[in-house]
Every structure is written in C-alpha cells, then in structure tokens.
ZAMARGU-4260 file (C-alpha; in steps of 0.2 Angstrom, whole numbers, plus 5000, padded with zeros to 4 digits):
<rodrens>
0) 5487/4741/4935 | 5467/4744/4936 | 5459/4753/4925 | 5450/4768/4932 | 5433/4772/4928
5) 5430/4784/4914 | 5420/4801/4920 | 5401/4804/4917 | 5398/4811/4901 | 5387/4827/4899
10) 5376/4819/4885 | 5370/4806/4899 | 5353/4812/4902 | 5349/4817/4884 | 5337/4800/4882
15) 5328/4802/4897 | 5324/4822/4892 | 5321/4817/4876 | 5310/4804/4880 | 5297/4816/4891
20) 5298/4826/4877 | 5294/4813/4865 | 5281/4809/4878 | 5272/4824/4878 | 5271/4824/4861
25) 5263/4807/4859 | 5249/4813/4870 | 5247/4828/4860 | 5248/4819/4844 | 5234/4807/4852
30) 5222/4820/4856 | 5226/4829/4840 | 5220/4811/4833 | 5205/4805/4844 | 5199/4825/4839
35) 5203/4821/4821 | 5195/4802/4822 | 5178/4811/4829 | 5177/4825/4818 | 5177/4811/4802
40) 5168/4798/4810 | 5152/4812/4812 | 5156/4818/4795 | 5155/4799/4787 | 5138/4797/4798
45) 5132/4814/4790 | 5136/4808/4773 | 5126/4792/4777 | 5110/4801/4784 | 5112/4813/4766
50) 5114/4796/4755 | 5097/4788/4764 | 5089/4806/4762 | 5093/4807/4744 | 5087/4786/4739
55) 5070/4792/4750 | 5070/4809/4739 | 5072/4800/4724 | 5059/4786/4727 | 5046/4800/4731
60) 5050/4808/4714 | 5048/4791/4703 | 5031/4792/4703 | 5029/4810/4698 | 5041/4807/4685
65) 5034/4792/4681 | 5015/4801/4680 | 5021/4814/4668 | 5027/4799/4656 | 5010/4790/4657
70) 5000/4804/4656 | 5008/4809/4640 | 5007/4791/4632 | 4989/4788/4639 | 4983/4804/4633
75) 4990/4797/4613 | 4984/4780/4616 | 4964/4786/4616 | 4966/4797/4599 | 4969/4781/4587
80) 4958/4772/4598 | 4943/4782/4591 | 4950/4787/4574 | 4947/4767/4571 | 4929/4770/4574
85) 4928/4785/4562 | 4917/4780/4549 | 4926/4795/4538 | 4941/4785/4541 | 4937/4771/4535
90) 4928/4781/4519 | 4944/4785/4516 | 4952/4771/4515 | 4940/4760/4506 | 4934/4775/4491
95) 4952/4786/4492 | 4942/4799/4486 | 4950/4814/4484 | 4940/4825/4494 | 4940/4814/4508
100) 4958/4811/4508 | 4961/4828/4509 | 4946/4828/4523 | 4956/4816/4532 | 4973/4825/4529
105) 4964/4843/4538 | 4958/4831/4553 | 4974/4822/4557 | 4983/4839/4557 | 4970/4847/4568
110) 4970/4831/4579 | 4989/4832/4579 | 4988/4848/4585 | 4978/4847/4599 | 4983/4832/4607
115) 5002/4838/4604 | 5005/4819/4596 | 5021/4822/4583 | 5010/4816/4570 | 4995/4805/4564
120) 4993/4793/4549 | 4981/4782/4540 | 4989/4767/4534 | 4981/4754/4520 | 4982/4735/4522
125) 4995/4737/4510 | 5008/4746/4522 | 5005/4766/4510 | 5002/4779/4520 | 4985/4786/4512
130) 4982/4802/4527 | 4996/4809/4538 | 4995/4825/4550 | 5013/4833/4540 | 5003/4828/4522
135) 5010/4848/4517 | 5027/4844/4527 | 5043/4841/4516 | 5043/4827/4527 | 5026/4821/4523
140) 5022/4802/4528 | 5009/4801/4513 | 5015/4789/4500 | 5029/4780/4510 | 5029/4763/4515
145) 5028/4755/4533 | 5026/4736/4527 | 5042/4735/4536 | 5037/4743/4554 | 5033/4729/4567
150) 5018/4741/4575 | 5010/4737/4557 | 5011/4722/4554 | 5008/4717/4574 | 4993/4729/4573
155) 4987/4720/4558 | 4988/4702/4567 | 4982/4707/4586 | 4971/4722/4585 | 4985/4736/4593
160) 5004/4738/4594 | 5015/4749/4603 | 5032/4750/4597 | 5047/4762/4602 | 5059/4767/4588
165) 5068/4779/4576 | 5057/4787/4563 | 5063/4784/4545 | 5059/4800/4538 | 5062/4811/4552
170) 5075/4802/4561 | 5068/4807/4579 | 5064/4792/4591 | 5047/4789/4597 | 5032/4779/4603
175) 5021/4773/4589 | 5003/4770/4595 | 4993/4758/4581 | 4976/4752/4580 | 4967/4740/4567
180) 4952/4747/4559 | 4942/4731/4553 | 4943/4716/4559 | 4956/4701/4558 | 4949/4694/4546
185) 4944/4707/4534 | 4959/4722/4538 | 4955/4738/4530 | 4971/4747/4537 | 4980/4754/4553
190) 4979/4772/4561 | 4993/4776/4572 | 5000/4790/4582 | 5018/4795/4585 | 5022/4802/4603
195) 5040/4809/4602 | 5044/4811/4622 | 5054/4828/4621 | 5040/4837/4629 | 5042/4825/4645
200) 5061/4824/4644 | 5063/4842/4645 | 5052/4842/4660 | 5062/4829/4670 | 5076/4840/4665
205) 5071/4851/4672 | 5071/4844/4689 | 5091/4842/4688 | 5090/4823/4694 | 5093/4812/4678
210) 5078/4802/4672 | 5078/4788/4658 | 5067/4773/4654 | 5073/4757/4650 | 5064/4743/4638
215) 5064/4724/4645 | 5082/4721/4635 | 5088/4735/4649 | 5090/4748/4630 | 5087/4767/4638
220) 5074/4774/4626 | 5068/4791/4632 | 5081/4801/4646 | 5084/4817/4650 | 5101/4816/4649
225) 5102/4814/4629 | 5122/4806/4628 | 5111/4791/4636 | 5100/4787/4623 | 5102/4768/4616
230) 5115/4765/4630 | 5110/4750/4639 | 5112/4744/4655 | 5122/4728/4650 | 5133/4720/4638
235) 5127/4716/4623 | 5134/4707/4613 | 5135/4708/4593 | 5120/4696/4588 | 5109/4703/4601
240) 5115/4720/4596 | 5109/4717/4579 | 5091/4710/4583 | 5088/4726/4595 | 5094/4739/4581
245) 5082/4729/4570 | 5068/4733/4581 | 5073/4748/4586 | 5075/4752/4567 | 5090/4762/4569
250) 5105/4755/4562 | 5114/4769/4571 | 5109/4764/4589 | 5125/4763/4599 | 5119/4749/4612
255) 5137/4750/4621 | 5136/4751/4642 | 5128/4763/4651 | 5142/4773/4660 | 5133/4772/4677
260) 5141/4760/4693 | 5136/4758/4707 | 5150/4759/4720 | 5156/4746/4733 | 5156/4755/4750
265) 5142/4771/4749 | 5129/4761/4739 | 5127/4775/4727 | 5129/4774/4707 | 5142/4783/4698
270) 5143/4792/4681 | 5158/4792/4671 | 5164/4809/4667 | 5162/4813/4650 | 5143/4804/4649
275) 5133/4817/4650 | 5130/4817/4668 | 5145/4815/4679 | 5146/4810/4698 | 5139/4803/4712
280) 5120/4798/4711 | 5106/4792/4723 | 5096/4780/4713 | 5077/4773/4713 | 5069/4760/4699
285) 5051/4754/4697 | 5041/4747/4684 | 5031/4760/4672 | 5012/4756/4676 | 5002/4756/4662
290) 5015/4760/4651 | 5022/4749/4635 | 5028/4730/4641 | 5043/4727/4652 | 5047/4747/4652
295) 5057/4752/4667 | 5058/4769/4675 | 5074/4775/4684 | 5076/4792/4691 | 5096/4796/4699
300) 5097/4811/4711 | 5112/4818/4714 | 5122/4817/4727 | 5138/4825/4726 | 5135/4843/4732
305) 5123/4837/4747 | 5138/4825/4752 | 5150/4837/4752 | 5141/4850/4760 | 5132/4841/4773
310) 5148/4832/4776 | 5157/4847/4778 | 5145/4856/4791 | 5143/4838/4799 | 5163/4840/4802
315) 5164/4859/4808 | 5150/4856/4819 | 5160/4840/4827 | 5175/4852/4828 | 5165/4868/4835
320) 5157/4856/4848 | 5173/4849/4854 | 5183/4867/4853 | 5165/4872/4865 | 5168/4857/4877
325) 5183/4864/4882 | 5178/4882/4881 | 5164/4876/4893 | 5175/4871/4908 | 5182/4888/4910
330) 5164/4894/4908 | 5157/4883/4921 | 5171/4889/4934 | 5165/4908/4928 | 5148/4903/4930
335) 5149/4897/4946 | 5158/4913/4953 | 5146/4925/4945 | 5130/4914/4953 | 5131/4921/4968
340) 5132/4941/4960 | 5115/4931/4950 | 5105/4925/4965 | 5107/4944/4975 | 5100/4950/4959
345) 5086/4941/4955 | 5080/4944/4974 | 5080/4963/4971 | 5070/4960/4954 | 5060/4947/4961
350) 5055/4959/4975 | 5051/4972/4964 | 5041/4964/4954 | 5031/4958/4966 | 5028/4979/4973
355) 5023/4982/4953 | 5011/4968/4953 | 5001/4972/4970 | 5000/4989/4963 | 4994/4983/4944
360) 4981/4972/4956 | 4976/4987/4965 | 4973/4996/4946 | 4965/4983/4939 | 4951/4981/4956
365) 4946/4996/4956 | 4944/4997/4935 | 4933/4981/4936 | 4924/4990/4950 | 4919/5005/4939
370) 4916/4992/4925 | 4902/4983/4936 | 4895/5002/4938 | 4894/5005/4920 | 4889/4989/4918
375) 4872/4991/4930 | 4871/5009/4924 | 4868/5001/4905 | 4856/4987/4911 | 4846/5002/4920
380) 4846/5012/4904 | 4839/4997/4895 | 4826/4993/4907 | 4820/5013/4905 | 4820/5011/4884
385) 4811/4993/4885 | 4799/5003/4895 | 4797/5017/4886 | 4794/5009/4872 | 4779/4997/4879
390) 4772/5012/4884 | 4774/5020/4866 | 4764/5005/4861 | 4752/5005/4874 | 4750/5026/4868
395) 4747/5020/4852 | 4735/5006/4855 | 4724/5020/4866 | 4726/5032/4849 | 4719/5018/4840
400) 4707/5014/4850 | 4700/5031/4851 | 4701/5034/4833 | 4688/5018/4830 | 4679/5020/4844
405) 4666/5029/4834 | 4664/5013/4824 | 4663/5002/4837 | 4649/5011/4843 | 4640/5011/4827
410) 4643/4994/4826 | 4636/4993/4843 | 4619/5004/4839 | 4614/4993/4824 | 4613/4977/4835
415) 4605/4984/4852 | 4592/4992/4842 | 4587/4975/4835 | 4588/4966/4851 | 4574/4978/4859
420) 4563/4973/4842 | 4567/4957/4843 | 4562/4957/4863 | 4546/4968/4860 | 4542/4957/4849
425) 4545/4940/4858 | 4533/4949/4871 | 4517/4951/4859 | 4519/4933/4852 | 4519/4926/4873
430) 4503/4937/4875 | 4497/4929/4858 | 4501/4912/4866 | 4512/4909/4853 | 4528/4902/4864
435) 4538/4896/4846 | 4542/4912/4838 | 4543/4920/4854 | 4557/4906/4857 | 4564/4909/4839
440) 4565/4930/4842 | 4577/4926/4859 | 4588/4915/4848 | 4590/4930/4837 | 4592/4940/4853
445) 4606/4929/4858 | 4615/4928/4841 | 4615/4948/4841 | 4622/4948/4859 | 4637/4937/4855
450) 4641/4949/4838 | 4641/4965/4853 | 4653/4953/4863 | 4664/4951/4848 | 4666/4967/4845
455) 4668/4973/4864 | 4679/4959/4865 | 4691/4964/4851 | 4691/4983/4860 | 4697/4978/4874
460) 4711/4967/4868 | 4717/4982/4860 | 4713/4991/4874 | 4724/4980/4885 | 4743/4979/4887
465) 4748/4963/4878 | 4756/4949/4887 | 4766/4946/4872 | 4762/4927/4872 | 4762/4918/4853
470) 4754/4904/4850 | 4748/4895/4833 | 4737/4903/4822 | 4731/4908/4806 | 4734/4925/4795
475) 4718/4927/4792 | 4712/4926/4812 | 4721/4943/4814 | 4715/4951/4797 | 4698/4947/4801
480) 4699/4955/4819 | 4706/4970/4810 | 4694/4972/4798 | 4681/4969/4811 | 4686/4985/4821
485) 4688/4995/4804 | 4670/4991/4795 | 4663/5005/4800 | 4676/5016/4793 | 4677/5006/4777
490) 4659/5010/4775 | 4660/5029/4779 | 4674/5030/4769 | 4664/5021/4752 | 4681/5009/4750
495) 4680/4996/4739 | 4689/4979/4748 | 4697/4968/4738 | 4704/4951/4744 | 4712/4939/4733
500) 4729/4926/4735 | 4729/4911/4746 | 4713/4902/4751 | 4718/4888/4763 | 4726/4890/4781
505) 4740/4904/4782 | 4750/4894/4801 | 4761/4908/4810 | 4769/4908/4827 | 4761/4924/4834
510) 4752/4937/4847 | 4736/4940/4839 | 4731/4956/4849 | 4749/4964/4846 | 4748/4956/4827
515) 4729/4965/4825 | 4738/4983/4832 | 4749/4982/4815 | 4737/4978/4803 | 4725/4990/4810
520) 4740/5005/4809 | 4742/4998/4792 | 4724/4998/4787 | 4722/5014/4795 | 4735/5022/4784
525) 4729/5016/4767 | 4711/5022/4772 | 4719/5041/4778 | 4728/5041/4762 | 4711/5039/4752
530) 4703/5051/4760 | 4705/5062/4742 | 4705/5047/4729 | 4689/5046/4718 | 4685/5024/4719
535) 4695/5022/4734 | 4702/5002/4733 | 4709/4993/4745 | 4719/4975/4740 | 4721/4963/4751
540) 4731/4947/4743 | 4738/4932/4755 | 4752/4921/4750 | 4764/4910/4755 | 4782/4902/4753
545) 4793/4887/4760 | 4796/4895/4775 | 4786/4913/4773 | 4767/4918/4776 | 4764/4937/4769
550) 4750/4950/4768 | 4750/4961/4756 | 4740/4978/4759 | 4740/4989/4741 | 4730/5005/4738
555) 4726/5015/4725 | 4729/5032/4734 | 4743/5043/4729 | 4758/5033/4735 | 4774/5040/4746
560) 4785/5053/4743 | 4801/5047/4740 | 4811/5057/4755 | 4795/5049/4765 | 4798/5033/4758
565) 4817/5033/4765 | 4813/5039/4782 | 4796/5028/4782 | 4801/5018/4801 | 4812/5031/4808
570) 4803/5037/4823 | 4795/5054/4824 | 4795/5055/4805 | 4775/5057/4798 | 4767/5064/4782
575) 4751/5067/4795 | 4747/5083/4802 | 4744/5076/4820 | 4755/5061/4819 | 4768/5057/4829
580) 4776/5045/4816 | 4779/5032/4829 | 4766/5020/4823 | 4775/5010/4809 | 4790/5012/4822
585) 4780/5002/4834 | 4773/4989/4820 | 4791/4986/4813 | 4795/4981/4832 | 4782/4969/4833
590) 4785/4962/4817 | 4802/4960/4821 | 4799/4951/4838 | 4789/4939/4828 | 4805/4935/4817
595) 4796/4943/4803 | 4799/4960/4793 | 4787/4976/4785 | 4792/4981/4766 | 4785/4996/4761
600) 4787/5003/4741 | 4776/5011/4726 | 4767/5002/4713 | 4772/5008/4696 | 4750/5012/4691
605) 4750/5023/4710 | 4746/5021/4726 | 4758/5013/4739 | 4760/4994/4744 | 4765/4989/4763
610) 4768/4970/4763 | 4769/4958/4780 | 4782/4943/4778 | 4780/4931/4793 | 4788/4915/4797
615) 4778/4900/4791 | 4776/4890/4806 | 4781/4870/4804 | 4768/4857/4804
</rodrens>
C-alpha cells in the first residue's frame, strides 16, 4: 500500500520570513556601518592634520627655546672673557695680597650679581680657588681644589673650556665657562663662571611643552622636566656609563633610557607614565647654534588633548553632517513647495522698493538743488568780502597817502626851487659865452628832475591799486621806498634813525608797492607813538635765517597796553583817536599773502617792537 504524502506544516514559511527579516537587518546594519566607517575615517584624518599641526608648532618653537638657552650662555661666556684681561685679576694672583684678594672677592660677587652667573672664581695654576663670588657663603669655593675639573686643566692646555657637570660643593649641575689668564707657556691661572640653567628651565616650563638638551653621547643635561635629568637617549652600557659619570663628575648620574618612544603608526613619541611627563608627544630636534660641542636641543609638544579633542569634534561633525544630509532631503521637498509663496513675495517687496527709491531720488534732487544755491550764495558772499576788503586796502592806501602828502610836497619844494637857480643860472653863463658850466648847471637840473620823479613815482604806486604781482627782490628796495615817503616826517618829528643787522642782499618773493603799504603803516605807528617821547629812536635791524628774511622795527616810545597788545590785529580795534584800527589788519593780510607773518611784543627797557618775517627766496 502507498504511502500518502504527509500534510504541510505550519512552520514551512518561517525561513523565508526569517530571511527578509534578516535581510532588513543586514542593510540596516550596513548603513549603520558605512555611517560608522565615515565618521572614524574623518576623525583619524583630523588626528593626522592635528599631529602635522603640532610637529610644525613644535619646530616653530625650537628656535625660541633654543634663543633663550644661548642667550643665557652667551651672556656668561663674555664675563670671564674680560676678567682674563683685568690687570687686578691677574694682581691677585701673582701678589695674593690680602687687600686685593678681598678686592677681587667684592668684584666677583657684584659681577655674579649682575650677570645672574651662580658664581665666579679665580683659580691659581695650581688648581686653589684664590677669589670666588660666595667667598662669605658656607659654601665658599675659596680654598677648594679643582686640579681635578677637566674645564681646568683643558683651559690651562687650550686657552677656554666649556664643560657641563655636577658642582662638588653645591651639588647643583651646571655650565662651567673657563678662561686662561697668561699664556700657555707661562699659566698664571683660570677664571671661570658657572651658569646653572634653572632660570632657562623654568622658562621652557613654562610653555607646558617638554624641553631638554642632549650632549653628543645623547646624556639630557638641562630639561624642564627634571625626572629627565642624566637620562639618555640610548643604552649605555657599564664602561661607557663609568667614563660619562667621570665627566660628568657625578657618581650619582642615573644614565639609564630615556622613557620617551616613538610609536609605529602616528609618528609621535610617547612618554612612559610615571617619567615625569606622560603621553603622547609631537616632537622637533636641531642642533644648539653657538652653544657647547655636539649639544642638541629637543622641544616635545603635547599632543594628547589636541588629539582627542580635534578628533572628537572631527567625529561629531562627520555625524552632524550626515544626520544633515538626510534632514536635507525633506528640506529640499519643503523648500520647493514654499518657493512659490517666496517668489510672489519678493515681487511685492521688490515693487516696493522700487516706489521708496523713486521717492528718496526725488528727496535727494531737490536737496542737491538747494545745495547748489547755497553753494553760489557762499561763492557770492566771498566775492562781496574779497572785495571789501581790497577796498579796505585801497581806503587805507588813500589815508596814507594823504597823511604824507605834506612831505612829499616838501620834498618836492626843495628841488624845484633849485632847478629854477640852477636854470637862471645856466642862462647868465650862455650870455657870458661860457657854454661848460652852463652845460654842468643842466646836468644838476636833470639829476634834481629824476629825485621829483622818484618821489612822484613812489606816490602814485601807493596811490594805485596793486596788481598783486611778486617778483624777486630785495628787503631793503621796499624799506628804502618807505623811508623815502616818510623823510619828511622823520625830520619834523627830530627822530633819530638807527639801522643795524644784515648788510648784504635780503632776496624775498614779493609786491613791493603792497609790501611798501606795511612798512609805511608800521613806520607810521612808531613815529605817532613818539610824538611825546624826549630823543625819539627809531631801530631798524635786518636779519636772516635758512629759510627766513625779517625786519625788525623797535621804538623807544611807551610801548603797548597789554589788553591793546592782545586785540592788536583784530579789526576795528585802535589806541588812536581817529583810527579805524584796520591798518595792522590790512598789513597782516599782506604779509600773510606773501607766506610771511607780523609779531608784535614789548621790549623789557620800553617802547614796542613789530618784526616782519618773510620767506627767504631760493637761489
């Protein structure tokens, strides 16, 4: 009998469910890990850039650190340099007199204490320690031995040593600076400074980046990271170890390895935990410049924290920028619908604005309009003052003219009173027959014709308006005009003229009519202010500077108020019962035109003192 077949369990479709389901899952699991894979791989190229960052950061800060060493060591080197020369010094060793060891002792410490060296000492041929710096210290170098120290006996043999290495008495490292004082063959003894580097270390740890120096055997000798000190950067071994702790002079120097590796993948060096200065480290080397032989300086900067944090950000950036790639996709859909809303809106603005900027335009036309108004309103203004004020100058050149008008005519009389002799008498002598001294009696007459021409001349160009042209000229061309229309006056007046300063040529850039206007106000004021003064003087006195030509106008009248002296070229202000107190106005403004200035003061004896500075015109 057949077998019939068995009936379909319920269970029959569990692999195929289970396998979408598992399905789903792999796809979530391999999103969750191509997520997971981008985040790190940013992170580890963050940490990278940081490590890069911090080796550049380091070897930017070698040379600073390494400055600061050199500086210090250079600044030691020159001290026993010149206590060699010192003639003292060398007193001191060859007499050992007690005063001048004593001498010596107070130099050292001072020396010591200036240059901040740990200390200074004087050492015989012998190896004793005559002079030290500390010579009152417990401590005090004087007495001991240093035979033994190789910076002795080298110093001794070549001339200078520099040797680093544990101090005997004080049992603090440092640099010993020696220096011969003699010669080689005839050694009197050695002067050497010890530098002790705390003052440096402290400062490079200061910076929080681990600094040490290295000798050529690879020995760190200064560091700021003090568990480091006679590490070394190698293994040693036992006899080597004995010869550097022999010249190192420390018995005590541990010279075991120096617990810093560098690491395989990152390129960085690590610190074991428990050596002074655990972790993770950037690092940079370079030789000391000018430092002792075969020193090398290595500055480590840390790396930990910047790793981990820039590594950190790195990674929730990666992982904010991928959540925000996804978020954008729905922000895209939402900002396609909303672009239409946009676009309507920017057309009601756009439209808007373009009404506010038609009326702003309108604003701003009809402002710049007004502007332009005021604008010819203040150029017409102008014009009206630049007028009124030639004819201010003009008024006063008419006042002036007026007021030595009287002179000018006397000055006239004198010589048309000898021109009708002079003719009379050329008449006779042609009657005579005596045609030569009727000939020499019209050369007078023509002499005494061109003095009246001067003197017209020089009336009328005051009379004139100027044209306000400048040529070259001398000082003394316009003082002698003046004085030429003010004789008369001077005379009347029984004033005594006194001229003194500068003899030769006085060049200025100038108008000589307007220029004769101010030193006629100015001579005119000096001879009103006399009018009372028994042995009226006027002085005269030229001078000059690089760039400067000045007249200098003194009288010996009774000088200026001072409330006058203060208000002296503001306009209408006068001491005079008829002026208008616009004639030192006027002057200034024509000095001033010329690039020149009017100073007015009191001389101590009396009597007031107006001087005319004008610039010096070139060659």
């Amino acid at each position: 009998m057949a077998s019939s077949p068995s009936p379909a369990s319920p269970l029959s479709n569990v692999p195929a469910s289970a396998a979408s389901r598992w399905g789903r899952a792999l796809l979530v699991l391999l999103a969750l890990g191509g997520f997971a894979l981008a985040v790190e791989g940013v992170g580890r190229f963050a940490e990278g850039r940081v490590v890069e960052r911090l080796r550049e950061e380091a070897h930017l800060a070698l040379p600073l650190a390494g400055s600061a060493l050199r500086a210090e060591i250079d600044r030691q080197r020159a001290v026993p340099l010149v206590l060699a020369q010192e003639s003292t010094v060398r007193a001191t060793l060859e007499m050992r007199l007690a005063s001048s060891v004593a001498a010596t002792n107070e130099k050292l410490r001072r020396l010591a204490t200036g240059t901040r060296a740990s200390v200074l000492y004087l050492i015989d041929a012998n190896g004793l320690a005559v002079a030290a710096s500390n010579f009152g210290e417990a401590d005090s170098f004087v007495g001991s031995s240093y035979r033994f120290r190789r910076y002795f006996t080298q110093a001794l043999e070549e001339g200078r040593a520099e040797q680093y290495a544990l101090g005997t008495v004080s049992g603090r490292p440092g640099l010993y600076i020696a220096e011969r004082i003699g010669t080689a063959e005839v050694p009197i003894g050695v002067v050497v400074a010890k530098v002790e580097l705390g003052t440096v270390e402290g400062e490079w740890a200061s910076t929080g980046r681990p600094t040490y120096v290295t000798d050529a055997e690879g020995v760190v000798l200064a560091t700021s990271v003090p568990a480091w000190r006679f590490l070394a950067e190698r293994e040693i071994g036992e006899g080597e170890a004995a010869a550097i702790r022999e010249r190192l002079q420390s018995g005590e120097a541990p010279l075991s390895r120096l617990p810093v590796r560098e690491t395989r993948t990152e390129g960085l060096l690590r610190a074991a935990p428990g050596g002074g200065a655990p972790g993770r480290f950037a690092g940079a080397s370079q030789a000391l410049a000018g430092g002792p032989e075969g020193w090398q300086l290595h500055l480590l900067a840390p790396a930990d924290a910047a790793i981990r944090q820039e590594g950190a950000l790195a990674r929730l950036l990666a992982a904010l920028a991928l959540a925000l790639a996804a978020i954008a996709g729905f922000a895209s859909w939402r900002r396609r619908q909303r672009e239409g809303e946009r676009r309507a809106a920017l057309a009601r603005t756009a439209a808007e604005l373009e009404t506010r900027v038609a009326a702003r335009t309108a604003e701003l036309t009809q402002a710049n309009a007004r502007l332009q108004g005021e604008i010819a309103e203040r150029a017409a203004a102008e014009s009206r003052v630049l007028k009124l004020r030639d004819d201010l100058a003009q008024a006063n050149r008419l006042a002036t003219l007026g007021q030595i008008t009287a002179g000018v005519a006397h000055e006239i009389n004198q010589p048309l009173a000898a021109i009708r002799a002079y003719a009379e008498n050329a008449g006779r002598f042609l009657e005579r027959g005596e045609p030569r001294q009727a000939g020499a009696n019209m050369g007078h007459v023509v002499q005494l014709t061109e003095r009246i021409d001067t003197i017209t001349e020089a009336l009328r160009s005051v009379a004139r308006r100027a044209p306000g042209r400048r040529r070259r000229m001398d000082l003394s061309e316009a003082l002698d005009g003046a004085l030429l229309m003010l004789a008369s006056r001077i005379r009347e007046a029984g004033v005594t003229l006194e001229r003194s300063g500068v003899t030769g040529p006085l060049p200025i850039e100038a108008d000589r009519i307007r220029l004769e206007q101010v030193l006629v106000n100015l001579l005119r004021n000096a001879l009103d202010a006399l009018g009372e003064t028994p042995c009226p003087v006027i002085t005269l006195e030229t001078g000059a500077g690089e760039s400067t030509v000045g007249l200098t106008i003194r009288d010996n009248g009774p000088g200026l108020a001072p409330d006058a002296l203060e208000r002296l070229f503001t306009p209408f202000s006068t001491t005079k019962p008829n002026g208008l107190g616009l004639g030192l106005v006027i002057s200034q403004d024509i000095v001033s035109e010329m690039g020149g200035r009017i100073l007015a003061r009191n001389a101590p004896e009396g009597g007031a003192i107006f001087t005319v500075e004008l610039r010096r015109a070139g060659p």
